[in-house]
C-alpha positions in Angstrom: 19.1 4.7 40.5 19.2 1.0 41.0 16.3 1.1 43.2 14.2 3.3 40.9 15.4 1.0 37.6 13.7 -2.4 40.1 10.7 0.0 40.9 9.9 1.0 37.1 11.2 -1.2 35.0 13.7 -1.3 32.1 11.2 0.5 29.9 12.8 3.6 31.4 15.9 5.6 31.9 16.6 8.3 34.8 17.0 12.0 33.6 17.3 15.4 35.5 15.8 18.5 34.7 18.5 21.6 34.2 17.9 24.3 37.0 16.4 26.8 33.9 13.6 24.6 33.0 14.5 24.4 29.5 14.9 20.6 28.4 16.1 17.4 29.9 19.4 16.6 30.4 21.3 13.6 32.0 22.5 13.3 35.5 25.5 14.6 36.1 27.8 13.7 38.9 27.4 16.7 40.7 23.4 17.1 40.6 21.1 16.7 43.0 19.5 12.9 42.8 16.1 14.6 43.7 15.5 16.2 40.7 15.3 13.1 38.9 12.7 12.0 36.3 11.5 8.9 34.6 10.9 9.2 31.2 10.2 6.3 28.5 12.8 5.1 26.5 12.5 5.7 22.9 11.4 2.7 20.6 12.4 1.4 17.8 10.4 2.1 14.4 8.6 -1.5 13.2 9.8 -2.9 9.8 6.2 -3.6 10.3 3.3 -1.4 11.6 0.7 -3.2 13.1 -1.7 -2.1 10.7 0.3 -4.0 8.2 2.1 -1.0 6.4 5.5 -1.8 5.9 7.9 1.3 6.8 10.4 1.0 3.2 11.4 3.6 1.3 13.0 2.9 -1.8 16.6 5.3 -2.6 19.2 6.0 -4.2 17.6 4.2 -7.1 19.2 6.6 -10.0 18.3 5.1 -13.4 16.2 2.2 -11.8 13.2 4.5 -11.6 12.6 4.3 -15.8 12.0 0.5 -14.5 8.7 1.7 -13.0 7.6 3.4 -16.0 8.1 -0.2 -18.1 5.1 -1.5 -16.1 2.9 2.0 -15.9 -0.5 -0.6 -15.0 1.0 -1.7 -12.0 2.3 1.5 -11.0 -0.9 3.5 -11.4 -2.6 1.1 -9.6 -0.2 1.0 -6.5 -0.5 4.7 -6.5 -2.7 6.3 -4.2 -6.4 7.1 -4.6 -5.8 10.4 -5.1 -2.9 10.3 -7.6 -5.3 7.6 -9.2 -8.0 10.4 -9.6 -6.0 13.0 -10.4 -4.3 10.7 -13.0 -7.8 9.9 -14.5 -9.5 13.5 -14.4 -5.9 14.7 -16.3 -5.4 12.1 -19.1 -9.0 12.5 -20.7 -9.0 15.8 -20.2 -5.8 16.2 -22.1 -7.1 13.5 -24.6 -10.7 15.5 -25.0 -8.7 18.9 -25.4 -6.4 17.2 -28.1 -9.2 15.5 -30.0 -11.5 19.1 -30.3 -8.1 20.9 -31.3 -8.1 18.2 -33.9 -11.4 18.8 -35.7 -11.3 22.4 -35.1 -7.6 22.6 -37.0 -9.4 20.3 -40.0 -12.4 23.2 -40.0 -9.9 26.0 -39.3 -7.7 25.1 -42.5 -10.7 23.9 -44.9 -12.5 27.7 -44.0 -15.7 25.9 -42.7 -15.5 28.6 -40.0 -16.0 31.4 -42.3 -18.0 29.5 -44.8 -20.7 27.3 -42.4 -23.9 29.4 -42.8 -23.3 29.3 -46.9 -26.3 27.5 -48.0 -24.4 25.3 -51.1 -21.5 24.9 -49.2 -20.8 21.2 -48.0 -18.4 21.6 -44.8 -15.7 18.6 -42.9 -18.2 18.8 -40.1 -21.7 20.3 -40.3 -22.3 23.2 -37.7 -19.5 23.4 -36.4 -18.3 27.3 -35.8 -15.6 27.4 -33.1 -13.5 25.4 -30.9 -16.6 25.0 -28.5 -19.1 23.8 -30.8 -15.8 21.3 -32.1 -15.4 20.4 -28.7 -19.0 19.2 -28.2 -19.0 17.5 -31.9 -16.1 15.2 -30.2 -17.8 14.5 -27.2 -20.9 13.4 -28.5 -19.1 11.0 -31.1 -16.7 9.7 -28.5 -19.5 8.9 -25.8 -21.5 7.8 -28.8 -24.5 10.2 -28.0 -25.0 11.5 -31.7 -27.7 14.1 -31.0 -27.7 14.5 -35.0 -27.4 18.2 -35.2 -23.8 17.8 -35.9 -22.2 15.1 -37.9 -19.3 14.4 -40.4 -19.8 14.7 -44.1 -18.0 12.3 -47.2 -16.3 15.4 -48.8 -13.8 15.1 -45.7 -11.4 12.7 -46.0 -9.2 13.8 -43.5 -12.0 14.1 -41.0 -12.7 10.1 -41.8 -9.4 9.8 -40.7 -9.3 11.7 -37.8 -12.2 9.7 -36.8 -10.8 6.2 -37.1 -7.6 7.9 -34.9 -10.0 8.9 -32.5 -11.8 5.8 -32.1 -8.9 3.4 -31.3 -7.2 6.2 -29.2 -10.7 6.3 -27.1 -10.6 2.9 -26.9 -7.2 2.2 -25.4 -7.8 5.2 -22.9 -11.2 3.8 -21.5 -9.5 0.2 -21.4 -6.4 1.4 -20.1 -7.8 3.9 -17.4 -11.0 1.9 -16.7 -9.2 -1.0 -16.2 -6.8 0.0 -13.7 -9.5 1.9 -11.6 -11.4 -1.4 -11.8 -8.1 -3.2 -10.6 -8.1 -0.7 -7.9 -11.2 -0.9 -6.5 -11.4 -4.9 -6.5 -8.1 -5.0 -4.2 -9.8 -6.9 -1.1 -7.2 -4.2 1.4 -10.0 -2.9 3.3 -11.0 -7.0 4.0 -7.8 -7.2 5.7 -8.8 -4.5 7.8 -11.3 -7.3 9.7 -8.4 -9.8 10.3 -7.2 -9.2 13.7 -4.4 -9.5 15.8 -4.0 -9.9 19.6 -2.1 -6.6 20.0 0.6 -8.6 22.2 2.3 -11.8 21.8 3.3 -13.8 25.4 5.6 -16.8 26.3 3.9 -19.0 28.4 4.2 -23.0 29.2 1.4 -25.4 27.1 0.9 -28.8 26.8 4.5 -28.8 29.3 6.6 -26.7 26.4 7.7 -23.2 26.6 5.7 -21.6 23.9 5.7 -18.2 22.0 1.4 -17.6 21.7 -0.7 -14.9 19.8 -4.2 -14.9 18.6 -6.1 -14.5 15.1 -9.8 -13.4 14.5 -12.0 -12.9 11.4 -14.9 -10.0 12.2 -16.5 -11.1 9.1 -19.5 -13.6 8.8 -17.8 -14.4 5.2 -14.7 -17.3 5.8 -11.5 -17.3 4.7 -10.7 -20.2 2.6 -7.6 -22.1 2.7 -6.4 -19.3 5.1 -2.5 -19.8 5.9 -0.2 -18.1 8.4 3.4 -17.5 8.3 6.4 -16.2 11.1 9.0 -14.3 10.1 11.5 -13.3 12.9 13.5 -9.9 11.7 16.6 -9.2 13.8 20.1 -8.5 12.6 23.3 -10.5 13.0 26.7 -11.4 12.1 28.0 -14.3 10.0 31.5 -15.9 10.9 33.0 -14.6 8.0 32.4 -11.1 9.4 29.5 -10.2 7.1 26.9 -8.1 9.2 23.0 -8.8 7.8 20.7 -5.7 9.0 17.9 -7.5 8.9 18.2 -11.4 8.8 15.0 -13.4 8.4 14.3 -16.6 9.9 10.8 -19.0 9.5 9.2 -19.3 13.0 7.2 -23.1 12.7 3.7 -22.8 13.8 2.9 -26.1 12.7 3.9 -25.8 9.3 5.2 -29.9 9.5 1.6 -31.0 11.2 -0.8 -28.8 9.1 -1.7 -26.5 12.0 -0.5 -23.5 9.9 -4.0 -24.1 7.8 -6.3 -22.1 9.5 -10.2 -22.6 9.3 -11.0 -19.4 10.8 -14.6 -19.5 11.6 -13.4 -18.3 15.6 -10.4 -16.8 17.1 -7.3 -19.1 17.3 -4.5 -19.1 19.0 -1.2 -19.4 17.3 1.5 -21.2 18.8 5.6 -21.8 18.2 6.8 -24.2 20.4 10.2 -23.1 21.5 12.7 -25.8 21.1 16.0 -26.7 19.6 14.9 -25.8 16.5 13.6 -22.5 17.5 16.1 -19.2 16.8 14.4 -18.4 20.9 16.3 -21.3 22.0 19.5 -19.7 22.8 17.3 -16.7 24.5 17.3 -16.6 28.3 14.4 -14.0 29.4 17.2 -11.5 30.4 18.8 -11.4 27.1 15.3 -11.4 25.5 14.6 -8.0 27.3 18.0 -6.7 25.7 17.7 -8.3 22.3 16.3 -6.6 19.2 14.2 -8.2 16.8 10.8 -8.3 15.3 8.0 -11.0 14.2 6.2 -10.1 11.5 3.1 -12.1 11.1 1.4 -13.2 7.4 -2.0 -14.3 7.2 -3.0 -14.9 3.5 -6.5 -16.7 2.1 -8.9 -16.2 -0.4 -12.4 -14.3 0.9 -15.2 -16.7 0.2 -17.8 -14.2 -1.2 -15.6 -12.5 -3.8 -12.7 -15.3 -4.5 -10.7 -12.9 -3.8 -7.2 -13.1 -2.3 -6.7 -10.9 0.9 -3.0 -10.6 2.7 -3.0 -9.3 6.5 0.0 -8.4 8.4 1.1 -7.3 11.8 3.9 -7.6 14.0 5.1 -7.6 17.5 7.6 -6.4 18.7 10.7 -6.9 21.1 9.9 -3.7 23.5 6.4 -5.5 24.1 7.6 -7.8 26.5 
């Protein structure tokens, strides 16, 4: 086993096949050591993905949902595109269904269904005759379209009313709604999308210091202004007291006191954190690095220069990429 663990790697563990073919099992002292099989080890989900996704689920919340109901803009706008369209397609066509049922109740009580086609006889709305041709009077008020043929009359004052409520309803519905579609579609996400990472981070020696390296690139022709970067180093531990933190974070310096953190990104850089006494890798032989279990999430943040914009990118790498 020893001799297969130096020939493979860590990356895997030795199991045997059971003599039915059914699964995988473990060796057991008695098996043969022929029928053994390397198979990867099983990694740890990121906190991160590496296309910037962050893998949190919100539970046990109880009451706290009502919270995201307090601040319905931001949560329609989080949602996603679909929810956002459904959403939209649902509320004015509620609202538009509401609004005829309206005018056709004012009609439906007054008797201008029954009494339209009397010459003398002055109706709430003129030609309207059922819920359909109510439905089309609303529209063609609310999208201001007023083809003429049918219109309110002054011997309605209910329907004056009804027509105020329905203009400052339609208002807040299109600001509301349009607004957070607008909201939507200006997030710069798919920006981020051309800020890439080197898919692996190394250790190596530069400028004579052990340092922890990764690179940064912009696909786009359009910069990045006042582009930053940040380290974040996400690994659990235990305080003296006894207090264990599941996931402790810790700033990784790449050249936050020099300025080098300010990136003008006009051509792939290399990001570096030197490893020294200040460094949480300090401590960390490259054994114990192979064993520990942490993760570095990277920030890049800036403002696009076309749009004025400001774009957030994240990845992460990982301990089993050593």
């Amino acid at each position: 086993m020893s001799a297969l663990r130096r020939k493979f790697g860590d990356d895997y563990q030795v199991v045997t096949t059971s003599s039915s073919g059914s699964g995988l099992q473990p060796q057991g002292p008695g098996q043969d050591p022929q029928q053994q099989q390397l198979v990867p080890k099983k990694k740890r989900q990121r906190f991160v993905d590496k296309n910037g996704r962050c893998n949190v689920q919100h539970g046990n919340l109880g009451s706290e949902t009502s919270r995201y109901l307090s601040d319905l803009f931001t949560t329609l706008v989080d949602l996603k595109w679909r929810w956002n369209l459904f959403i939209f397609i649902l509320t004015y066509t509620v609202a538009w269904l509401f609004m005829a049922s309206m005018w056709w109740v004012i009609a439906y009580t007054r008797g201008d269904l029954n009494k339209a086609h009397v010459g003398n006889y002055t109706p709430c709305v003129a030609n309207v005759y059922n819920f359909p041709s109510a439905f089309l009077f609303f529209i063609e008020t609310e999208a201001t379209i007023g083809y003429g043929y049918r219109y309110i009359t002054d011997k309605c004052p209910e329907g004056i009313i009804l027509f105020l409520f329905q203009s400052i309803l339609g208002s807040i519905v299109d600001a509301f709604l349009i607004g957070c579609m607008f909201i939507k579609m200006s997030q710069p996400k798919k920006r981020a999308e051309t800020l890439m990472f080197s898919e692996h981070a190394v250790i190596s020696m530069r400028d004579g210091k052990l340092t922890l390296m990764f690179r940064v690139g912009n696909l786009r022709n359009s910069h990045m202004v006042s582009a930053q970067i940040r380290c974040k180093l996400l690994k659990s531990r235990q305080t003296p007291e006894g207090e264990f933190l599941p996931l402790d974070q810790l700033e990784l310096d790449v050249g936050f006191s020099t300025g080098a953190d300010q990136l003008f990104l006009v051509s792939p850089l290399t990001i570096c954190h030197v490893i020294d006494a200040k460094s949480p890798f300090y401590d960390l032989s490259q054994r114990s690095m192979q064993t520990e279990q942490f993760e570095i999430v990277v920030i890049l943040e800036g403002i696009v220069e076309t749009t004025e914009y400001s774009v957030v990118s994240k990845d992460s790498y990982h301990d089993t990429q050593k």
